[in-house]
C-alpha positions as CSV (number, residue, x, y, z in Angstrom):
1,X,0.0,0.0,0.0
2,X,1.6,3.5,-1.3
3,X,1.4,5.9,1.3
4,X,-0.6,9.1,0.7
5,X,0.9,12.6,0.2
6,X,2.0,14.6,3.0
7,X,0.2,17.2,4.0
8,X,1.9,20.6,4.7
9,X,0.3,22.6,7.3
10,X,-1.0,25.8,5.9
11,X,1.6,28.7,7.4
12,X,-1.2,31.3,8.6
13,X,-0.5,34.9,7.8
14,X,1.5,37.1,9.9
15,X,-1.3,39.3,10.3
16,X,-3.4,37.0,12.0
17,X,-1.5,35.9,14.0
18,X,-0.4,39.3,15.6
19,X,-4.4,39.9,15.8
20,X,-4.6,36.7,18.0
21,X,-1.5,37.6,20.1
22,X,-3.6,40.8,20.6
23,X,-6.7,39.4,21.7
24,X,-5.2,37.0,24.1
25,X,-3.1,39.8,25.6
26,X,-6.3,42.6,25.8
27,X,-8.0,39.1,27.6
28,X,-4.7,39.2,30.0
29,X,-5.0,42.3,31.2
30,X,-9.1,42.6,31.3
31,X,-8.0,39.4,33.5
32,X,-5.8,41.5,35.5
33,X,-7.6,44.4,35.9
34,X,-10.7,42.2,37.0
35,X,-8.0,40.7,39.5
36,X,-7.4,43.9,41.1
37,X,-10.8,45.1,41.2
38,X,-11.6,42.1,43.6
39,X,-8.6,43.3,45.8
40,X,-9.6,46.4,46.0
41,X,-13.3,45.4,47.2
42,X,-11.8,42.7,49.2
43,X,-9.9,45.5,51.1
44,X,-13.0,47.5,51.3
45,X,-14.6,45.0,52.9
46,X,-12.0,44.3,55.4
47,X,-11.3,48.0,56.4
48,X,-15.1,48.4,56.9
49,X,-15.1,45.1,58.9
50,X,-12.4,46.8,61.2
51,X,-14.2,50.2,61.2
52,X,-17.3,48.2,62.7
53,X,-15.4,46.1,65.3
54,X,-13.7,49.5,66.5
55,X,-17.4,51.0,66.4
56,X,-18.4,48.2,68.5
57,X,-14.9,48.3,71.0
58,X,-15.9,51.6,71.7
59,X,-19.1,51.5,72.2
60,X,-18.5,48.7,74.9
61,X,-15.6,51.1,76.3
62,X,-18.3,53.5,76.6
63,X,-21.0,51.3,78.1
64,X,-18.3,50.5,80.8
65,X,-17.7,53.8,81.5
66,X,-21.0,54.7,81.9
67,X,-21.9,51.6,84.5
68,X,-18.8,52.8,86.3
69,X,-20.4,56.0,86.4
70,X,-23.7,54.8,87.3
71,X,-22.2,52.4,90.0
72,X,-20.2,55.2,91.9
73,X,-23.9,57.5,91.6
74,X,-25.4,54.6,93.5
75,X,-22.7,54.3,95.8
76,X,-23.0,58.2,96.7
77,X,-26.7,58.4,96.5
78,X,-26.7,55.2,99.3
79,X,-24.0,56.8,101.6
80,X,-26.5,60.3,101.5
81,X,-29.6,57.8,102.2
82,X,-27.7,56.3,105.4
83,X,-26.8,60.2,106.0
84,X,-30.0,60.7,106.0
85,X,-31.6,57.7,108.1
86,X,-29.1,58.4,110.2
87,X,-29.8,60.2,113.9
88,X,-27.9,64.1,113.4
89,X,-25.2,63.3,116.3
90,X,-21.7,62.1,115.0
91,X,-21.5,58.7,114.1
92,X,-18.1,58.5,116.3
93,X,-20.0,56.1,118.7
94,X,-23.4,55.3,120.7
95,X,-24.9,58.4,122.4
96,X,-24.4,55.9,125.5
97,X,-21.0,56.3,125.7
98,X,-19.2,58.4,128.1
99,X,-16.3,59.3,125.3
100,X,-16.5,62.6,123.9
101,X,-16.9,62.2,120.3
102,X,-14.3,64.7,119.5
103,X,-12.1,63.7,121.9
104,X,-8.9,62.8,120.1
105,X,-6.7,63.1,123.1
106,X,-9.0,60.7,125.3
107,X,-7.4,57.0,126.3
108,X,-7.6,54.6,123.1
109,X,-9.9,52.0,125.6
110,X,-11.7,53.5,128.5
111,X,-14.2,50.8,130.6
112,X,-16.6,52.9,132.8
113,X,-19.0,50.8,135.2
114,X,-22.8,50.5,134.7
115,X,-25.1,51.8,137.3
116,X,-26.6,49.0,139.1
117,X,-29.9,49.0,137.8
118,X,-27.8,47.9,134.5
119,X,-25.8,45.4,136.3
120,X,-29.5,43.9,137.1
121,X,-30.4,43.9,133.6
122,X,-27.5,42.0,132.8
123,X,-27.8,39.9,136.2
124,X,-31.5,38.7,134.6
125,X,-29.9,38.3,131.1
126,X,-27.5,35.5,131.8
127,X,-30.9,33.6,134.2
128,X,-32.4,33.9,131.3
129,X,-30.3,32.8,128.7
130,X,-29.4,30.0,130.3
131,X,-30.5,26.6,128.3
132,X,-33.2,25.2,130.5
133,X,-31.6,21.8,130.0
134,X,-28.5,22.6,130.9
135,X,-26.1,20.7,133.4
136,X,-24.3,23.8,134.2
137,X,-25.6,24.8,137.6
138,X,-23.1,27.6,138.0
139,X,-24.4,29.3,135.5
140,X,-27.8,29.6,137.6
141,X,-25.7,29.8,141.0
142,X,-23.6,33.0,139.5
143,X,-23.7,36.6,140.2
144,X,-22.9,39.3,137.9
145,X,-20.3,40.8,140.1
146,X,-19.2,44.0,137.7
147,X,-20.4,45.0,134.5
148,X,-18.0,47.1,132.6
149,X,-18.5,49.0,129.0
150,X,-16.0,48.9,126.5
151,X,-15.5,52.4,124.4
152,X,-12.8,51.7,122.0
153,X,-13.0,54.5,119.6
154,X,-10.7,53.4,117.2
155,X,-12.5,49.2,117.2
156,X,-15.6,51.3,116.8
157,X,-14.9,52.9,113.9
158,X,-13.4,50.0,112.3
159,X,-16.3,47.7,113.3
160,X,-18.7,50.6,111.7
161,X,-16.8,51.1,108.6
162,X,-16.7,47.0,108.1
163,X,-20.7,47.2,108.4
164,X,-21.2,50.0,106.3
165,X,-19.6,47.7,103.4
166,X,-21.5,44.6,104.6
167,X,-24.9,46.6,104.0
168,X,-24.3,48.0,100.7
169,X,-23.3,44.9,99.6
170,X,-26.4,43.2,100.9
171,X,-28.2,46.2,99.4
172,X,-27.1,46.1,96.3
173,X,-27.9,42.1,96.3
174,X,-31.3,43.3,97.6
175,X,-30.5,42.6,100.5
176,X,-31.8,44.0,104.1
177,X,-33.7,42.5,107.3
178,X,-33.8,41.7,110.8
179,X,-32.4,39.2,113.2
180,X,-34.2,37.2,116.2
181,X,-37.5,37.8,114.2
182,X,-39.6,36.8,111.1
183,X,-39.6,40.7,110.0
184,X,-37.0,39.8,107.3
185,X,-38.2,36.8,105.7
186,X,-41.8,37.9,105.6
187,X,-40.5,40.9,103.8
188,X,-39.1,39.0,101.3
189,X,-35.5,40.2,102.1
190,X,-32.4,37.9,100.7
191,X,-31.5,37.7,104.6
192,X,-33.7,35.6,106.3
193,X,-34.0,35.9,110.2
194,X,-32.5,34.0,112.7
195,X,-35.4,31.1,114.0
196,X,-35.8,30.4,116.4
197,X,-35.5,34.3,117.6
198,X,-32.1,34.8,119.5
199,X,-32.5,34.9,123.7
200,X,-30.4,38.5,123.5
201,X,-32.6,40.0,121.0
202,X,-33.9,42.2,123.7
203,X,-30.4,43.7,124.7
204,X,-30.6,46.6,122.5
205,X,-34.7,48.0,123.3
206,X,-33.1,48.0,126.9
207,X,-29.9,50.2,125.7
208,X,-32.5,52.7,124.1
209,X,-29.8,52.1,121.2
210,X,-31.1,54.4,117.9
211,X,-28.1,52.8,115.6
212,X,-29.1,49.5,115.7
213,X,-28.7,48.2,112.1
214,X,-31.1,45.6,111.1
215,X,-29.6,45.8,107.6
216,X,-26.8,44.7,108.6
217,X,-28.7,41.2,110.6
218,X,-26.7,43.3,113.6
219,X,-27.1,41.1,116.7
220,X,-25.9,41.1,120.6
221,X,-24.3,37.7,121.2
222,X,-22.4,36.1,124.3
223,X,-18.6,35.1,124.0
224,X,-16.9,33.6,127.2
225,X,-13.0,33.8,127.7
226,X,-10.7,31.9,130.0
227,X,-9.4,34.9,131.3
228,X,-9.6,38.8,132.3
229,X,-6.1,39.3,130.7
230,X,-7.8,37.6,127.5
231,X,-11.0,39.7,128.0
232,X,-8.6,43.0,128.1
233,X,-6.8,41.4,124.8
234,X,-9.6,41.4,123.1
235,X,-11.4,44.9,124.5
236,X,-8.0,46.5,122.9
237,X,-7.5,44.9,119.9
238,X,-10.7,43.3,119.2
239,X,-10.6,39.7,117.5
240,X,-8.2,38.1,116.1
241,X,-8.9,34.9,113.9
242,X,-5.7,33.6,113.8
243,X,-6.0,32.8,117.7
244,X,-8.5,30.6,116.8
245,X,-8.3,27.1,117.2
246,X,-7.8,25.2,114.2
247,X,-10.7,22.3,113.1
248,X,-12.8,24.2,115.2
249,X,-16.3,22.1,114.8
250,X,-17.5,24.7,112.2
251,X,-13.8,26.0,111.5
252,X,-11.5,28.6,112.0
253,X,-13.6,31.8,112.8
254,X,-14.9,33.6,115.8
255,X,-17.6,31.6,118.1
256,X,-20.3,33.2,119.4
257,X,-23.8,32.2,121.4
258,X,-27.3,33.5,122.4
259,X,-26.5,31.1,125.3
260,X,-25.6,32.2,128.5
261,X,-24.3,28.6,129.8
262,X,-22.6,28.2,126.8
263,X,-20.4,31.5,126.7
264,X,-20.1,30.9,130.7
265,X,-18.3,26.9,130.3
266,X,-16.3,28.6,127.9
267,X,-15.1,30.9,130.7
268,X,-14.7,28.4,133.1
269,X,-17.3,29.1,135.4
270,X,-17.5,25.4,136.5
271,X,-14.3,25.7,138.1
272,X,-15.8,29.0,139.9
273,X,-16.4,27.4,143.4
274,X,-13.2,24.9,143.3
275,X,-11.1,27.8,142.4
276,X,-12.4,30.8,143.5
277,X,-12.0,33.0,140.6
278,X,-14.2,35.4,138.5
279,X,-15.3,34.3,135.3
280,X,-15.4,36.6,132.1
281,X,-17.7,36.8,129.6
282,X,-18.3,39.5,126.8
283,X,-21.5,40.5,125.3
284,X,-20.5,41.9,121.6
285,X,-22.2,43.4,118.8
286,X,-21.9,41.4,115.9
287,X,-23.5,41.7,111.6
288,X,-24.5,38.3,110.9
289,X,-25.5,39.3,107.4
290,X,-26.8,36.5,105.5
291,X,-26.0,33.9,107.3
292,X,-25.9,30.0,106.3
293,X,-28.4,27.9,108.5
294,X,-26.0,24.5,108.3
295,X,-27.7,21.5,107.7
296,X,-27.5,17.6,108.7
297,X,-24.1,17.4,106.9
298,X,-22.4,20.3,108.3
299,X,-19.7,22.1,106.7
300,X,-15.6,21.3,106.3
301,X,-14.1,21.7,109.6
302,X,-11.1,23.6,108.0
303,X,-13.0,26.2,107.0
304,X,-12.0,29.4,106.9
305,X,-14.9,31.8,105.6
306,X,-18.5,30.4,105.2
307,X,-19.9,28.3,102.5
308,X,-20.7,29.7,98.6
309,X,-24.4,30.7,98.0
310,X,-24.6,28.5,94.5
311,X,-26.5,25.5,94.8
312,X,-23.4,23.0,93.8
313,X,-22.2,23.4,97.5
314,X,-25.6,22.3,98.9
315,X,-25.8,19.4,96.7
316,X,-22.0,18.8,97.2
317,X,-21.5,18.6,93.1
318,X,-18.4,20.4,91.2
319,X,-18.0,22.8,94.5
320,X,-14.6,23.2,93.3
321,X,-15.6,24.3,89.6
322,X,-18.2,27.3,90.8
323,X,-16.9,30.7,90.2
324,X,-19.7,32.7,91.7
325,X,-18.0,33.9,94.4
326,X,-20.7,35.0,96.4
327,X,-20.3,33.5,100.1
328,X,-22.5,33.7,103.3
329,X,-21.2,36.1,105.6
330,X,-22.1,34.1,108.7
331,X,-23.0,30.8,110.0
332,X,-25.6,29.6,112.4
333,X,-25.7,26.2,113.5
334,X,-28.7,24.8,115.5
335,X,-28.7,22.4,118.4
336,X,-27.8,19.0,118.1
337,X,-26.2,19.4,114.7
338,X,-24.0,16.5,113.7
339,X,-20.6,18.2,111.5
340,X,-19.4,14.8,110.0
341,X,-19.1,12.1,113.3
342,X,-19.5,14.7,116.1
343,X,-22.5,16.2,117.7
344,X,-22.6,19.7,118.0
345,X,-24.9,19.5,121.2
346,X,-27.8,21.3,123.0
347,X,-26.5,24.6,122.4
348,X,-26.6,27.0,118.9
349,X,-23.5,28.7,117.7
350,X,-22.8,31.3,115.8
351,X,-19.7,31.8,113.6
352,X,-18.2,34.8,112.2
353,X,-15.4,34.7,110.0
354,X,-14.3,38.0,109.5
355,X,-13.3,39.5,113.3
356,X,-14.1,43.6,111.9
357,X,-18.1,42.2,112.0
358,X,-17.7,42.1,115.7
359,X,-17.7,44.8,118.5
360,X,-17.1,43.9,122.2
361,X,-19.0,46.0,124.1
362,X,-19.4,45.0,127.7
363,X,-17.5,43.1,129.9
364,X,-19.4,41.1,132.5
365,X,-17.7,39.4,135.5
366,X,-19.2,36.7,137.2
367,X,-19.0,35.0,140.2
368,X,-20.7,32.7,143.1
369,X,-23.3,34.7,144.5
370,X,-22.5,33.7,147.8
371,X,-18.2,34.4,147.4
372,X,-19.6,37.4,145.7
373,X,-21.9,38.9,147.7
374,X,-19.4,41.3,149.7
375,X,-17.8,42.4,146.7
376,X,-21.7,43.6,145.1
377,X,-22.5,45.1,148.6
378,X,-18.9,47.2,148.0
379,X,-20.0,47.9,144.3
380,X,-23.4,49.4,145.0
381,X,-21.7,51.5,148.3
382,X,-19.0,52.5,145.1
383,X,-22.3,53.1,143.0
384,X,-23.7,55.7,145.5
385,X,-20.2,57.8,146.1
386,X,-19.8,61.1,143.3
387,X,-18.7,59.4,140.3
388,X,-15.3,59.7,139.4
389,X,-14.1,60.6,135.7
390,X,-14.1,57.0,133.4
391,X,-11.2,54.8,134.9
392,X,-8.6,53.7,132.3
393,X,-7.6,50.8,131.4
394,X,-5.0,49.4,134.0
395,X,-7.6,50.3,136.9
396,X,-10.2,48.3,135.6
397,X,-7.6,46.0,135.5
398,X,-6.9,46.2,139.1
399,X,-10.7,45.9,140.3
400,X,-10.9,42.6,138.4
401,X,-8.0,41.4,140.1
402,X,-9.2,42.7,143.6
403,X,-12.6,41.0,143.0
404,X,-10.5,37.7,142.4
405,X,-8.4,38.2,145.3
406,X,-11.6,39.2,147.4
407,X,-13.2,35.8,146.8
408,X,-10.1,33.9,147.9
């Protein structure tokens, strides 16, 4: 088979193909120029992306500032509301005191006795507050021997500064209400009372006190020492939590009681007739706050501060996760509470964590009523002579020891 003739590819004409090179490079640069046109709206769009999240940074910058604003308003406007609920004397201390209010030069502690119509008061307050099913016969048997009040101008201020924060925390929580009744709770206040209604809730209608803060759950609680040198310690400095003793049965915080008996074993008192000594126990303001009522299971006996609000601590589930950060400022537990394997007992307790919440304000020494009856017949004779200016520190002092020496 012959092969067929080659074909020779026809040369095209050099005019065409310049006309085709010129098409294909008009197409290149229509290409390009479409290339760069997306660019340029992709830009666009970016820079007007970036335009709107600044708009919206500063508009959040701005609502910031403006809630910081608001916030210090409300913190002003509440400080001119307590100015204005507040009685027109000072708010140095209680019109009770014997301290002049602008006396800067006056002793930092001074402990003037009470008359003895208020040494009765106090005399029926411990009877009283004594648990009727207590073992503690010395309680019952004891005398109030001296009552002394503590005006500690500078422990004052502090306590009153510390409760000032405590309510506008509470009130700006919507917080607010009363302790020993049902006032709070029925008010719907986020701090419910104390129930059953504390033994000492009567202290301050007696006192005639106007600055009682019920905002503040402000109660008058017992607290025994072991000592007068302790009581004294404390009258001075006021609290100190890191005396306390460590897995304490509702942990490390300040102990109080409504509980005569129980502030009185406390101070020894059943070692009164064995020993012959004067027992010492302090009756102190104290802001409970919202306190935590503490259930069956108790709470850790390491604690130092009282339990989170959030539900996951009740039900004991992811505790350790929660970062609500909104505690109880207090902790009551009832009687016969069992904290892990121990009983608490017959007697309710009350905890306070943070010592600036408290206030000592009188100092009651107690003693047999029969060791102690010479040493009230000398008070009431001291009662009835001109009163001398308030007695500082180290003679107060000295009449505590002389009542202990007396008895012996």
């Amino acid at each position: 088979m012959q092969p067929g003739p080659v074909r020779m590819a026809r040369r095209r004409p050099a005019s065409e193909v310049g006309g085709e090179r010129a098409r294909l490079e008009e197409a290149r640069r229509a290409l390009d120029a479409k290339i760069a046109e997306a660019k340029q709206d992709r830009e666009a769009l970016t820079k007007e992306d970036a335009e709107q999240q600044n708009q919206r940074i500063q508009e959040l910058e701005g609502n910031k500032k403006r809630r910081k604003t608001e916030e210090l308003d409300a913190t002003r406007v509440l400080e001119e509301v307590d100015k204005l609920l507040s009685p027109s004397r000072p708010k140095s201390h209680p019109a009770y005191w014997r301290l002049e209010c602008d006396a800067d030069a006056a002793p930092p502690t001074e402990y003037p006795e009470l008359e003895p119509e208020e040494r009765a008061f106090f005399q029926e307050l411990i009877q009283k507050c004594c648990h009727k099913q207590c073992n503690l016969s010395s309680v019952r048997d004891s005398e109030v021997l001296r009552v002394f009040r503590i005006e500690n101008k500078t422990r004052w201020e502090v306590y009153e500064a510390k409760k000032r924060e405590l309510v506008r925390r509470l009130r700006a929580a919507g917080g607010g209400g009363t302790v020993g009744s049902s006032a709070g709770a029925a008010a719907g206040s986020a701090i419910p009372a104390v129930e059953p209604p504390l033994e000492t809730a009567g202290v301050q209608e007696f006192l005639k006190e106007e600055r009682w803060d019920a905002d503040a759950g402000e109660a008058y609680l017992f607290h025994g020492v072991p000592s007068e040198e302790a009581a004294f310690e404390i009258a001075d400095r006021g609290f100190n939590r890191h005396f306390a003793r460590e897995g304490g049965m509702f942990g490390s915080g300040c102990y109080f009681t409504d509980e005569s008996c129980k502030a009185a074993f406390y101070a020894n008192i059943q070692a009164l007739e064995q020993d012959s000594r004067a027992a010492v126990v302090l009756v102190c303001r104290v802001s409970l706050g919202h306190h935590f009522q503490v259930p069956s299971d108790g709470i850790e006996r390491d604690a130092k501060r009282p339990p989170r609000k959030c539900p996951c601590v009740k039900n004991r589930t992811n505790a350790d996760a929660c970062k609500c950060g909104e505690y109880y400022d207090s902790v009551v537990a009832q009687t016969n509470v069992t904290n892990g394997s121990v009983n608490h007992g017959p007697h309710r307790e009350i905890v306070v964590y943070e010592p600036d919440l408290v206030y000592p304000e009188f100092m009651l020494v107690l003693g047999p009523s029969a060791a102690g009856s010479s040493a009230a017949a000398q008070a009431s004779a001291a009662q009835s002579a001109p009163r001398q200016p308030a007695s500082a520190a180290t003679s107060v002092r000295d009449k505590v020891k002389a009542i202990v020496a007396e008895m012996k």
